[in-house]
DRENBA-329635 format. One record per residue (C-alpha): residue number from 0; residue in one letter; z, y negated, x. Coordinates in Angstrom, 3 decimals. Each point is the difference from the previous one (the first is absolute). Layout:
N
<r><k>NUM</k><r>A</r><c3>Z</c3><c2>Y</c2><c1>X</c1></r>
...
This chain:
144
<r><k>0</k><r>X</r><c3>0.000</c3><c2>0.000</c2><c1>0.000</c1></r>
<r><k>1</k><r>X</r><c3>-0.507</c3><c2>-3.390</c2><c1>1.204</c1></r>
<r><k>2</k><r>X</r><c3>2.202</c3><c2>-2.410</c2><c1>0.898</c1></r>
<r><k>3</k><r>X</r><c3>0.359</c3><c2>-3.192</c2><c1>-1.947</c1></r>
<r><k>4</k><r>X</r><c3>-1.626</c3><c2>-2.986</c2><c1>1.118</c1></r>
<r><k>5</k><r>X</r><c3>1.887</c3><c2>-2.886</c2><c1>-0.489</c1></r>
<r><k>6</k><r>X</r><c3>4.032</c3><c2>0.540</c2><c1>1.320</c1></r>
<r><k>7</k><r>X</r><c3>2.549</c3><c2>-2.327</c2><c1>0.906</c1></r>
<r><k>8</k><r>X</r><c3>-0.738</c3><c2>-2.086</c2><c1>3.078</c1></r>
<r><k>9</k><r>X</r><c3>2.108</c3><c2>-2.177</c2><c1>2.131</c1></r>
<r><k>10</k><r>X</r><c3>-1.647</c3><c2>-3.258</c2><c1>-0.844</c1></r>
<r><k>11</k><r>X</r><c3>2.088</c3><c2>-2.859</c2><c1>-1.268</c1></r>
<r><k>12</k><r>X</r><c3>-0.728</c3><c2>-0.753</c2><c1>-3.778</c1></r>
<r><k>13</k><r>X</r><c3>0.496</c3><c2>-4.154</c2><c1>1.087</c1></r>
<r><k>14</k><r>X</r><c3>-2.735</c3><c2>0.582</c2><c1>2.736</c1></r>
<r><k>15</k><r>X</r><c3>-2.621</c3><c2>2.083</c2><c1>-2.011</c1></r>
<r><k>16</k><r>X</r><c3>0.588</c3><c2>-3.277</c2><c1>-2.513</c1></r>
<r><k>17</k><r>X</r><c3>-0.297</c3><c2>-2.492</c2><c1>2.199</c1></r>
<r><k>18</k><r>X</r><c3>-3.005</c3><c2>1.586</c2><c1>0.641</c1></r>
<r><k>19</k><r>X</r><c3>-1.975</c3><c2>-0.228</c2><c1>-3.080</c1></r>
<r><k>20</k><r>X</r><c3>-2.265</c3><c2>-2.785</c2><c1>0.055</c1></r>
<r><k>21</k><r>X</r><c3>-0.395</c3><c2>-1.243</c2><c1>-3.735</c1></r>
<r><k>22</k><r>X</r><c3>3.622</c3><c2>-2.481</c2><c1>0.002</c1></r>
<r><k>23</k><r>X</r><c3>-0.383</c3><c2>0.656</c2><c1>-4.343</c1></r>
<r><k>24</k><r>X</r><c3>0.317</c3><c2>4.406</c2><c1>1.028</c1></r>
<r><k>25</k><r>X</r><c3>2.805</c3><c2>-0.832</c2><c1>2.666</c1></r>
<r><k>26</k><r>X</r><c3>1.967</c3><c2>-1.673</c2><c1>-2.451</c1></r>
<r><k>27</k><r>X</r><c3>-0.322</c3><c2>2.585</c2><c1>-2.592</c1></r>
<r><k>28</k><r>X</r><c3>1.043</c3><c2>3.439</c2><c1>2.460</c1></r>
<r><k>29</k><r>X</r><c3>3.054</c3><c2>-2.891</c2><c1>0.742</c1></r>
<r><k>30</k><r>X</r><c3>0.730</c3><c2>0.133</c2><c1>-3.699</c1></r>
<r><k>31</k><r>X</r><c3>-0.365</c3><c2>3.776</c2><c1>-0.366</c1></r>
<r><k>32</k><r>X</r><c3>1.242</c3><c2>0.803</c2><c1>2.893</c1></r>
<r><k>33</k><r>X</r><c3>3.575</c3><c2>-1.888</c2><c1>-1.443</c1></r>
<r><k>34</k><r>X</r><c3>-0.688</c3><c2>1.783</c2><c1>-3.472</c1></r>
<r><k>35</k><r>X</r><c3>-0.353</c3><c2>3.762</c2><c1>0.795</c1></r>
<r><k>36</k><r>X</r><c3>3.079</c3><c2>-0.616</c2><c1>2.520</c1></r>
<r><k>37</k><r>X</r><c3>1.927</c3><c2>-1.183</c2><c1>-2.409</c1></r>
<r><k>38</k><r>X</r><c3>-0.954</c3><c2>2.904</c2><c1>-2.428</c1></r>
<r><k>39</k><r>X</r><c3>0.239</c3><c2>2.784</c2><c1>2.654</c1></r>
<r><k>40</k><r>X</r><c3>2.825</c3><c2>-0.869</c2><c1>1.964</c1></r>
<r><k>41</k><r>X</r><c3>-2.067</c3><c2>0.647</c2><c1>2.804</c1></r>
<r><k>42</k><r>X</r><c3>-1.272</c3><c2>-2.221</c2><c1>2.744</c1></r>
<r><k>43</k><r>X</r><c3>-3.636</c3><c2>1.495</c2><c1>0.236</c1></r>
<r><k>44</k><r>X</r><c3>-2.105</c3><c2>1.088</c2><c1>2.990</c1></r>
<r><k>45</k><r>X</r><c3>-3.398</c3><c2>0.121</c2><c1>0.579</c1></r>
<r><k>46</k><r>X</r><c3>-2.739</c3><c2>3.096</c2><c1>-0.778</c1></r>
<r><k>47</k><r>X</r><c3>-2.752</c3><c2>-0.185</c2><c1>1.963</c1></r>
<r><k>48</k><r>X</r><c3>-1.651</c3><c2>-2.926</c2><c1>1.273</c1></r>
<r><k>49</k><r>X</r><c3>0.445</c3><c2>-2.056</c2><c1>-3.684</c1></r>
<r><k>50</k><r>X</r><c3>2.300</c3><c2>1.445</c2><c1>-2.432</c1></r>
<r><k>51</k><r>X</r><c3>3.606</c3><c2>-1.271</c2><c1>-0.504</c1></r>
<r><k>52</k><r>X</r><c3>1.752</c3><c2>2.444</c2><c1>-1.919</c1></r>
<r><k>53</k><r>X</r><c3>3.166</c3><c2>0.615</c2><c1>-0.641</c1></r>
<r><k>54</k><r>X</r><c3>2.305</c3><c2>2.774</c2><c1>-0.208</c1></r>
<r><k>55</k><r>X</r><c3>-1.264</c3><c2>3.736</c2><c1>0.533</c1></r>
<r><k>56</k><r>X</r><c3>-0.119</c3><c2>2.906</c2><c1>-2.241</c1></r>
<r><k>57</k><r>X</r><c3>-1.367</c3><c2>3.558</c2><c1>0.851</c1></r>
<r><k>58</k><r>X</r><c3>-2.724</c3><c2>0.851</c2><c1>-2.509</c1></r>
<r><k>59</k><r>X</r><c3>-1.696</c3><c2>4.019</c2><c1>-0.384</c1></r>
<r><k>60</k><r>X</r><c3>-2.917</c3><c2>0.341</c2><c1>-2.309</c1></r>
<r><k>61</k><r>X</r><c3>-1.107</c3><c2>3.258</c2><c1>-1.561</c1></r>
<r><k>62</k><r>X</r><c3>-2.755</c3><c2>0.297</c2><c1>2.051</c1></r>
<r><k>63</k><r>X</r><c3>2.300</c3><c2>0.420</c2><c1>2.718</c1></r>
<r><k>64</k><r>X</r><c3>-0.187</c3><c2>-3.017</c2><c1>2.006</c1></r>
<r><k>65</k><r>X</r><c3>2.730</c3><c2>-2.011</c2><c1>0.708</c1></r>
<r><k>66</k><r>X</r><c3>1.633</c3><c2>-2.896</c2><c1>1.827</c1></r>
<r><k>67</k><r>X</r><c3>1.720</c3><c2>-3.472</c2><c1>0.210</c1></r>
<r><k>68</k><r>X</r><c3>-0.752</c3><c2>-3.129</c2><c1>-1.486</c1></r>
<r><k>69</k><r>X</r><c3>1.970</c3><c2>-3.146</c2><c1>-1.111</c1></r>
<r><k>70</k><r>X</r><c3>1.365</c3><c2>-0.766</c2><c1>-3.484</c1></r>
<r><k>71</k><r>X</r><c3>-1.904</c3><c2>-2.505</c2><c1>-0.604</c1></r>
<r><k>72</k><r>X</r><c3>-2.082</c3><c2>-2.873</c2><c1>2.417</c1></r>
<r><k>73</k><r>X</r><c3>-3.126</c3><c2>-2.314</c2><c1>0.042</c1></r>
<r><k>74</k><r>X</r><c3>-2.400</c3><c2>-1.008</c2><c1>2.576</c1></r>
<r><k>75</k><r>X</r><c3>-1.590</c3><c2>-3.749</c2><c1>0.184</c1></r>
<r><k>76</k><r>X</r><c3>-3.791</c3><c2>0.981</c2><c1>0.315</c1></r>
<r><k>77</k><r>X</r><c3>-2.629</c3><c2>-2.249</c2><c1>-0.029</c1></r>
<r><k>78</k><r>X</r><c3>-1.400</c3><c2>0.666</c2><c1>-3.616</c1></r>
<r><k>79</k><r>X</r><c3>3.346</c3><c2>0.195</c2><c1>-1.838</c1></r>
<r><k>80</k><r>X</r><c3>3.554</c3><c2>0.918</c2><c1>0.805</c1></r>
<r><k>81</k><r>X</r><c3>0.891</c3><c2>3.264</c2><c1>-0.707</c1></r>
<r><k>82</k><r>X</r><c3>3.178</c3><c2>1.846</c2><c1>-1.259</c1></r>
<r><k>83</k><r>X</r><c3>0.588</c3><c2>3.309</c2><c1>0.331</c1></r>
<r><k>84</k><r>X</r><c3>2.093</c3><c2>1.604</c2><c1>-3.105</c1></r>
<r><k>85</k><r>X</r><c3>0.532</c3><c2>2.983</c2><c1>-0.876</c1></r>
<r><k>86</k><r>X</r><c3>-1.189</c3><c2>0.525</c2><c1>-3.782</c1></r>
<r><k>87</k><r>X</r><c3>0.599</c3><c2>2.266</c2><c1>-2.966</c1></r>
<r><k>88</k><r>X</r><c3>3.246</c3><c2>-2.168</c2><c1>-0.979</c1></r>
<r><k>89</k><r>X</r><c3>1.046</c3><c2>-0.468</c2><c1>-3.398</c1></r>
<r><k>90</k><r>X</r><c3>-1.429</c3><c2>-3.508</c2><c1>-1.663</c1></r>
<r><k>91</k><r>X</r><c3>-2.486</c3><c2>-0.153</c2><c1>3.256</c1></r>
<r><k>92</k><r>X</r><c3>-2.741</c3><c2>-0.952</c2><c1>-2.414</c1></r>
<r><k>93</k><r>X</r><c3>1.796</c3><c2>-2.236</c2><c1>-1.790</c1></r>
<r><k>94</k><r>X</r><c3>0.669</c3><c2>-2.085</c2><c1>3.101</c1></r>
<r><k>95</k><r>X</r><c3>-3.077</c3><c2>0.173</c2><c1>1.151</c1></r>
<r><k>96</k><r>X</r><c3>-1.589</c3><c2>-1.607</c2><c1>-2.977</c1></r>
<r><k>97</k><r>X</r><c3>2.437</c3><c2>-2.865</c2><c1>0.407</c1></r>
<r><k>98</k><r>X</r><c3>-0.094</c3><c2>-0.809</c2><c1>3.655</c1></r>
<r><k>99</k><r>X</r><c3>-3.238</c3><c2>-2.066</c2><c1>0.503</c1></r>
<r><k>100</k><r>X</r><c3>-3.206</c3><c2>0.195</c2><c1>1.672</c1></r>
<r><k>101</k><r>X</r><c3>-0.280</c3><c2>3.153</c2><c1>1.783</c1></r>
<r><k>102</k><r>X</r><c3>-1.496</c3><c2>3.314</c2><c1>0.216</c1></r>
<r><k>103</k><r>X</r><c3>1.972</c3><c2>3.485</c2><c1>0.742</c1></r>
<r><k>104</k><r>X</r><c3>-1.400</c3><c2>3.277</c2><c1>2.543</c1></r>
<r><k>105</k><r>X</r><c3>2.068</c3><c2>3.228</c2><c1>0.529</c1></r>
<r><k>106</k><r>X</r><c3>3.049</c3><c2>-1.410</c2><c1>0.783</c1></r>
<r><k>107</k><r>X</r><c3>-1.333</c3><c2>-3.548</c2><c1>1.068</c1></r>
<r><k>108</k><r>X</r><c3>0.213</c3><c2>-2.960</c2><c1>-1.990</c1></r>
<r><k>109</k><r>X</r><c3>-2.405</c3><c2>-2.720</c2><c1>1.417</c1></r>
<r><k>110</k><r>X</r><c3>0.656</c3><c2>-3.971</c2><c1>-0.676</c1></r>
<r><k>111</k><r>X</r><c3>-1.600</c3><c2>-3.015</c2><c1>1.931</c1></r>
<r><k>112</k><r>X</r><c3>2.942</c3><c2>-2.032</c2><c1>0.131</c1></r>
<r><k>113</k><r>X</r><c3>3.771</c3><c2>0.234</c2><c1>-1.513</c1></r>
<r><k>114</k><r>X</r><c3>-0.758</c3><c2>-3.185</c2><c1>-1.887</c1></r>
<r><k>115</k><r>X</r><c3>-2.568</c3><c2>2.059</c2><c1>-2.374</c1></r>
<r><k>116</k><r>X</r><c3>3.061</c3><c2>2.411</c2><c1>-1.339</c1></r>
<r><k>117</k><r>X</r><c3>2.845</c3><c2>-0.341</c2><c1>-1.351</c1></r>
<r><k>118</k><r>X</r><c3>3.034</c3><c2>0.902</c2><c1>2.506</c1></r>
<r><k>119</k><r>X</r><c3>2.572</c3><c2>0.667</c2><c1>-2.611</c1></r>
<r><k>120</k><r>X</r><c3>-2.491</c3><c2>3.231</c2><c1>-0.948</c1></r>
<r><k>121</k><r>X</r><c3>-0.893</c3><c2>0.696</c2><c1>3.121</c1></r>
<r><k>122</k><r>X</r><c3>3.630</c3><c2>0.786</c2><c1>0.899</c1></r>
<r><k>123</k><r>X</r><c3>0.684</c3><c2>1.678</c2><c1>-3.044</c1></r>
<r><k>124</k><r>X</r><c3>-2.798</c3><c2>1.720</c2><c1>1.644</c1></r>
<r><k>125</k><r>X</r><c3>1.555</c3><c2>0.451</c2><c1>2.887</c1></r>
<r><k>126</k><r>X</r><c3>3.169</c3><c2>1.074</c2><c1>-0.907</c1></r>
<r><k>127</k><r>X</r><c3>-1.411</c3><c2>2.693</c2><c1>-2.366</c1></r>
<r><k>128</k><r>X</r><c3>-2.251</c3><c2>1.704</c2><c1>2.770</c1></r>
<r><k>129</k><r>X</r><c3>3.023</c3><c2>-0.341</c2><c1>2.580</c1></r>
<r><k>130</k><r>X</r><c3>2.260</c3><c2>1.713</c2><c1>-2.713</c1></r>
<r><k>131</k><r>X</r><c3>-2.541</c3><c2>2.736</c2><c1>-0.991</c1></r>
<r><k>132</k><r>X</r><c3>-0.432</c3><c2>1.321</c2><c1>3.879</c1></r>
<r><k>133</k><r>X</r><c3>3.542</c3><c2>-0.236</c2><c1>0.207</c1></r>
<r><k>134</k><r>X</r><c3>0.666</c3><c2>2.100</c2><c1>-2.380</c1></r>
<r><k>135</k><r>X</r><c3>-2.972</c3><c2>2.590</c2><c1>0.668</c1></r>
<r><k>136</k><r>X</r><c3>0.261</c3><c2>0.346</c2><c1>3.707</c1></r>
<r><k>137</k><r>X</r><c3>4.014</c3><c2>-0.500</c2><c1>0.063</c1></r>
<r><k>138</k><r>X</r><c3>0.977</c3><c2>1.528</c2><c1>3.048</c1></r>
<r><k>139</k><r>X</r><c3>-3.060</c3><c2>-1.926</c2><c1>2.169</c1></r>
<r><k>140</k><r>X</r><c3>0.483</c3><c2>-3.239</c2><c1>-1.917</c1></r>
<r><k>141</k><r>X</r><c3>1.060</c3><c2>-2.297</c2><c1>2.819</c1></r>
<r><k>142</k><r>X</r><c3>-0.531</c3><c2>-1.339</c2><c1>3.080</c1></r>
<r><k>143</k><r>X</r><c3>-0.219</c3><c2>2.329</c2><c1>3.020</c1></r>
């Protein structure tokens, strides 16, 4: 089985930051970067080269495969900023419907800026994807 691709690095989540170049994208990872550590407890790391995420759970499909990835996380890319949750929540849908101009993938929830949602659903967001791979993935559920 392969390995996964994208692990926890070394790199400092203020220097990968500082390191975007759109100011507008900088200031939103500052803003979620002080959101999911306030709803994880955690202080976050980064996963490969351009995803802060925080916390860690251990996750084993039927398939077989299997590995590590954080509760929950974004990345600032050029198109959109992305945030990676973990779906299949109770009242996901009806979140999504009120929290603005976006659009969703498997487990990705793409929006421009943080000015284009509203924040109030998208940590009721938050909180519900953080509490649902809590509670499936129990014993993994934190950082490592």
């Amino acid at each position: 089985m392969a390995d996964a691709k994208t692990k926890p690095t070394k790199v400092r989540i203020a220097d990968f930051i500082a390191s975007v170049p759109d100011a507008s994208k900088r200031a939103d990872a500052e803003a979620l970067v002080a959101l999911f550590r306030k709803l994880t407890g955690q202080p976050g790391k980064m996963w490969g080269p351009s995803i802060v995420g925080f916390g860690t759970y251990h996750y084993r499909y039927d398939s077989g495969r299997e590995g590590d990835s954080p509760i929950i996380g974004f990345s600032p890319r050029k198109s959109a900023l992305v945030v990676y949750i973990v779906s299949g929540f109770e009242r996901e849908a009806e979140f999504l419907a009120r929290l603005g101009k976006h659009t969703t993938g498997k487990s990705c929830l793409y929006v421009k800026r943080l000015a284009d949602i509203d924040l109030t659903v998208l940590e009721a967001l938050a909180t519900r994807s953080i509490a649902y791979v809590r509670a499936k993935y129990p014993a993994t559920s934190m950082t490592r």
